[in-house]
N, C-alpha and C positions, 0 to 999 in steps of 0.2 A: 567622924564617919570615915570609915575605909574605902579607899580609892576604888575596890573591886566591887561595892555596892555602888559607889558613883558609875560604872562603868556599864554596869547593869541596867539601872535606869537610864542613860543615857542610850541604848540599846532596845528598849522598849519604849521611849519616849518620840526617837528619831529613826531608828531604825527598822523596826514592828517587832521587835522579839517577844515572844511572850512570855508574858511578868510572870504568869501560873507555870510555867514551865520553869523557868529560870527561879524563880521561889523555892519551885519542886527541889530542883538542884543544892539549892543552900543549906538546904536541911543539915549536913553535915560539916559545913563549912558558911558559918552565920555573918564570917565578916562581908560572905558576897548578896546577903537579905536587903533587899532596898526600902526605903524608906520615905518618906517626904523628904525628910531631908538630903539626901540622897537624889531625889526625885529635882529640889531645888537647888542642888547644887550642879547638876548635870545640864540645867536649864540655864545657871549661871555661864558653864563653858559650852554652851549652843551661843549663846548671845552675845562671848566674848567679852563677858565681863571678868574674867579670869583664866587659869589654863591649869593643866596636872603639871606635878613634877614628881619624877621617881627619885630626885636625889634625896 
């Protein structure tokens, strides 16, 4: 899963962004489509069970 669909979901899960909107967007750039998993992994660094790294 790509960081930029995790960042998405994490954006509509805690933030209120909206999924149909940010979907809309992906259309042409799929690695930012969110997904459950996506959705569970976002949920994962809401609870601190892990973190992103860009390295």
């Amino acid at each position: 899963m790509d960081h930029e669909a995790l960042t998405n979901s994490y954006a509509t899960l805690y933030f209120g962004a909206e999924r149909d909107v940010l979907n809309l967007g992906a259309q042409n750039a799929p690695w930012y489509t969110m997904t459950d998993a996506s959705d569970a992994a976002a949920q994962l660094v809401h609870d601190g069970h892990c973190s992103i790294s860009t390295d």
